[in-house]
Steps between C-alpha positions, in 0.01 A plus 500: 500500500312400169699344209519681193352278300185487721508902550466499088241282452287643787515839288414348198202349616411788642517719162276253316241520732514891472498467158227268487262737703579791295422310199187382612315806700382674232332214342363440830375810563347521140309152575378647832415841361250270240395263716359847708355650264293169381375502824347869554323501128350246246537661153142471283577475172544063571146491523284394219177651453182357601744361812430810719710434853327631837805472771479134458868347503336138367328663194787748421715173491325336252445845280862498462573138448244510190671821358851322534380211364301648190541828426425494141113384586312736760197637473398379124216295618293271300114721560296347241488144262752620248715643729643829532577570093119348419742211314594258742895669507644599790765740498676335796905420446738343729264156519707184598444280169747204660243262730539152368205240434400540853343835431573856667507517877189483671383817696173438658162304387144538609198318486263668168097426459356419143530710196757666233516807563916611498635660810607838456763733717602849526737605775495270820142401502382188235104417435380122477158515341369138526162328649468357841208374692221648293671849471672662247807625689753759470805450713792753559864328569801601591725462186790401654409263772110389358402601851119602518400917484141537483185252305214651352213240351160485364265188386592351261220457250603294155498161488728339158299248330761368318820291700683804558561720843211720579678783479604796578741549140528867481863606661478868724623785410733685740562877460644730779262476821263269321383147371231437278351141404215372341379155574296192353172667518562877422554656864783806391690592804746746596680468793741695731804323439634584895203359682272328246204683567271584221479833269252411317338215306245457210304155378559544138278211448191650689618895385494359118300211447776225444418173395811218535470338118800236547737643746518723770663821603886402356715837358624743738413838561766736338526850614640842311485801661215553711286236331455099586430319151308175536359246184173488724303324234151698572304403154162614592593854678764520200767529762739207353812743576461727818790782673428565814656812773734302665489702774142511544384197310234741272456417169658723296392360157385131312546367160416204244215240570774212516528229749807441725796279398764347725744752340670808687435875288845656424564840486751662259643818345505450114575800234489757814142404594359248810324215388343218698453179352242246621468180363157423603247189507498485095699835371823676520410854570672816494382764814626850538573491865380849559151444393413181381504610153491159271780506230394163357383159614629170261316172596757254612433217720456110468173316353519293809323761738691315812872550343513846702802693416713611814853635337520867518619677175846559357607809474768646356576824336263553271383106470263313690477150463160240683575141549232270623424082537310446242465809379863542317694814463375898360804751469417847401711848463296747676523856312561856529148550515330223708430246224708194409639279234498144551841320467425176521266239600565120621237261501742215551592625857801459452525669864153447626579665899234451759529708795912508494676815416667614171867677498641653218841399397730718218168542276372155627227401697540185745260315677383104559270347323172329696461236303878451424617518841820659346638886477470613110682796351341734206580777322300783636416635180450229267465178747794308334572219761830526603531284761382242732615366835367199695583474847391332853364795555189414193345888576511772744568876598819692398690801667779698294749611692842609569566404148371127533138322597346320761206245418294350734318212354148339553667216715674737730832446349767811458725591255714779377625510136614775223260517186617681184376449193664226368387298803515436886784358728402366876781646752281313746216281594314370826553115427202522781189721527557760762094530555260250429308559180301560363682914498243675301550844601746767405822492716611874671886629517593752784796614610681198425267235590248312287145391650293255328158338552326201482154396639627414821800694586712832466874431472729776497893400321804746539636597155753738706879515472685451842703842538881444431 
């Protein structure tokens, strides 16, 4: 017969197991019940768009990881030079601002051909226009991994004089199922942006008599609606401005007898009304969009015929503002009823900016300096210098976003830094370059990662914050 004392703890045991299990079943049960219903259904709404999933476990995988990881930044794309506000913004949050002199993760590089034309990316698919054995080529990458889509190509026809690449220098233009690019020598294509094959094309240098005074094709096609603006620079057929059907590639109408500069049209909506501004060969001009229709043309451009002009214009609000190496600075207030009123005019260039872009700051307008080498600050509407900031970087391309800026430099170093306008603080720089300069084109921001150029390679950096 048992002791007591053993009978007593036996019992005891026993009622903390019980107690235990009945404690712990319905979580159990609960876990179970979840883990089944994972299994019979994936829900959608974890997908980004552009990231369609076709039964494929490996692709639905890495559709959700890039939603966990940055959900802030899908789908905004980067589809033309100036990005998707036409400012070089993004409106992107959630970036990781804390990579130390080392530089942001690397993602992926590939190997790039000549020229400076910027890559640009909407949804999962990224164009590389660049030159590569003789050809002008267009290639289609995966924007996430770099991996290879489709190439589409051409001859490649222009050959620089000068010590510079050969081109192309005009960055694509991505919008929907499409991509349009217009190289070195004039050939205007537009592309199916899921296979590559061609739409339609036009030789704007045969179609309008083109002759290459300095530089070649440089600005970037800019499109509004149904039309595709490009500074074509046809003197003789008076066909220095030309909007093409960008679905058909007609010509829809042509404007001005000036010759083409290096610097991208903008489009804007000023007093209620579209305007599209074209800094041309030798003039700032004024277009309606919808016809051609010439507002005004003010001669603007260097004495030195081979000091081409490649910023784009300023603009903001009501204020538009050209900035050129040796050509200085024109600000004008555009008004109600097409004509203008000129602010101010620098002959000083006191922020003479060749071919980088321009950002407006709290009424300011930032940029660097060519012959400087250093970012200067003005008042937009007077040109007051505010402020100046020398750097390793000495000049290169700026993003705003998520409430700070990136700058790639010349020399393929990185930064990120807050300007106000009292001044700029680093929160970072690559003590290294990241690419090997010279990094002459415009960098792209997508969904959390940054891809910038040089003459040799793509490299793709991740700007994404890990998921906590």
């Amino acid at each position: 017969m048992a002791k007591p004392q053993a009978r007593f703890l036996f019992w005891g045991i026993a009622l903390i197991l019980v107690a235990a299990i009945a404690f712990a079943f319905p979580r159990l049960e609960a876990a179970l019940n979840r883990w089944a219903e994972s299994s019979v259904d994936v829900p959608e709404s974890p997908v980004p768009p552009g990231d369609e999933v076709v039964g494929k476990p490996l692709e639905l995988a890495r559709a959700l990881e890039r939603r966990a990881i940055c959900p802030d930044h899908v789908g905004i794309g980067w589809p033309s030079l100036l990005g998707p506000n036409d400012d070089c913004t993004s409106p992107e949050t959630g970036l990781d601002w804390g990579w130390d002199e080392s530089g942001p993760p690397e993602k992926w590089r590939v190997p790039a051909g000549d020229g400076y034309t910027s890559p640009v990316v909407l949804g999962s698919r990224l164009v590389l226009f660049h030159r590569s054995d003789g050809q002008e080529v267009v290639d289609c990458l995966d924007a996430e991994t770099g991996d290879s889509l489709w190439s589409q190509s051409w001859p490649a026809t222009y050959k620089c004089p000068f010590n510079h690449s050969s081109g192309p220098y005009s960055a694509p233009v991505l919008e929907d199922d499409r991509v349009y690019a217009i190289g070195a020598g004039g050939r205007l294509v537009c592309l199916n942006v899921e296979d590559g094959s061609e739409i339609w094309h036009r030789d704007t240098h045969e179609d309008y008599r083109v002759e290459i005074e300095v530089w070649p094709v440089s600005a970037s096609p800019v499109i509004d609606g149904d039309l595709l603006f490009v500074n074509v620079g046809g003197r003789k057929a008076k066909a220095g401005v030309v909007a093409f059907d960008k679905r058909t590639g007609e010509t829809v109408w042509t404007a001005t007898d000036d010759g083409m500069s290096c610097s991208t049209p903008r489009l804007a909506t000023i007093h209620d009304r579209r305007f599209l501004f074209v800094w041309a060969a030798d003039t700032l001009v004024l277009l309606n969009p919808e016809d051609g229709h010439v507002y005004w043309r003010i001669p603007f451009a260097a004495k030195n015929y081979e000091a081409a002009h490649g910023t784009p214009p300023l603009i903001v609000g009501d204020i538009v503002l050209v900035s050129g190496y040796q050509t200085g600075n024109l600000c004008l207030r555009i008004l109600a009823d097409g004509s203008y009123e000129e602010l101010w005019r620098d002959k000083r260039e006191l922020l003479d900016s060749q071919y980088k872009n321009l950002l407006h700051l709290d009424g300011n307008v930032c940029g660097f300096s060519m012959v400087r080498k250093r970012m200067r600050c003005l008042d937009l509407e007077t040109g007051t210098k505010q402020w100046e900031w020398r750097s390793k970087i000495t000049a290169g391309s700026t993003i705003g976003v998520d409430g700070h800026y990136l700058v790639v430099g010349e020399k393929g170093r990185l930064a990120a830094v807050d300007m106000t306008p009292e001044g700029v603080e680093e929160m970072t720089m690559t003590v290294r370059p990241i690419l090997q300069g010279p990094v002459l084109a415009y960098p792209a921001l997508h969904n959390g990662l940054l891809y910038i150029r040089s003459d040799t390679e793509l490299l793709c950096v991740d700007l994404r914050r890990e998921a906590e």
